[in-house]
N, C-alpha and C positions, 0 to 999 in steps of 0.2 A: 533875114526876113525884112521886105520893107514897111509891113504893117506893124505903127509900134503896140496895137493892141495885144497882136498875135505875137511878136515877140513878147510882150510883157506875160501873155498866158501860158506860153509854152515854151522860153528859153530863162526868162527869169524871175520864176516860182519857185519856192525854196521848197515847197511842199506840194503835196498834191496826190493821187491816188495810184496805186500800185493793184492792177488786177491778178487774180489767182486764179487756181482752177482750172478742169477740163474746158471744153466746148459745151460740154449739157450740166456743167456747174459751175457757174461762174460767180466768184465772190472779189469785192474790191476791201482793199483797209489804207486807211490816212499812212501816207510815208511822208519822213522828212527826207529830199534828197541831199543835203549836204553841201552843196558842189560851192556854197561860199565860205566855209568854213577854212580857216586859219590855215594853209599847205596844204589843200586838198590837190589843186591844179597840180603844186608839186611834184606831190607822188604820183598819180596820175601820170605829168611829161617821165619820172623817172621808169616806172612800170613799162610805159610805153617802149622806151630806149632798153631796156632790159630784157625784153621779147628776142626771144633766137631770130624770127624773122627779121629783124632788127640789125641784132649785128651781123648777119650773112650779106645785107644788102642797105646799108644804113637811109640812102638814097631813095630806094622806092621807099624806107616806111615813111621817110620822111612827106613826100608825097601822099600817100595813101591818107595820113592823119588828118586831112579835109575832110574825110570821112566820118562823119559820127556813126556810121553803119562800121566801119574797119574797127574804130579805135571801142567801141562797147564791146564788140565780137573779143577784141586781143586783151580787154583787161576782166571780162568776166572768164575769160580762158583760163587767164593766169591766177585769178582768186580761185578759180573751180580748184584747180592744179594745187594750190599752198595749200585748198583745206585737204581736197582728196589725199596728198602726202603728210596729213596733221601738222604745217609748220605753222598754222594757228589756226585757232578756231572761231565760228561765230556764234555769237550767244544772242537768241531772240528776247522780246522784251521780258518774259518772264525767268530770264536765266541761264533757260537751260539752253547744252550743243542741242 
């Protein structure tokens, strides 16, 4: 982004709002996203490189990761996948799965 406003609002906010909800019930709540904390990027570059599509064709993923559209699709996939197969879980702020 060449606007440093816009990049300062929208590439690096640590925090900011996470909407929920249908289309005829729409609720927002405060998230903290993370993304500067201590190995986030890390696991992130590793997750990525760990994708079947990945290693079938290491070359386009490697290309495609200019994508912030590819790389959110491939790693909410693969969280969906570790919880859906229980190899861990997520716990919301009150505790519980």
């Amino acid at each position: 982004m060449a606007d440093a406003a816009q990049r300062a609002e929208y590439v690096l906010n640590d925090t900011g709002k996470v909407y929920v909800g249908q289309y005829y019930s729409i609720g927002a709540r405060d998230w903290l996203f993370g993304q500067f904390e201590a190995g986030i990027l890390d696991i992130a570059l590793k997750l990525l490189r760990e994708d079947n599509r990945a290693k079938k064709d290491p070359e386009k993923s490697l290309r495609k990761r200019s994508s912030p559209a590819y790389c959110g699709r491939v790693l909410s996939a693969m969280v969906n996948d570790f919880i859906r197969n229980r190899l861990f879980s997520v716990k919301n702020i009150s505790g519980t799965v």
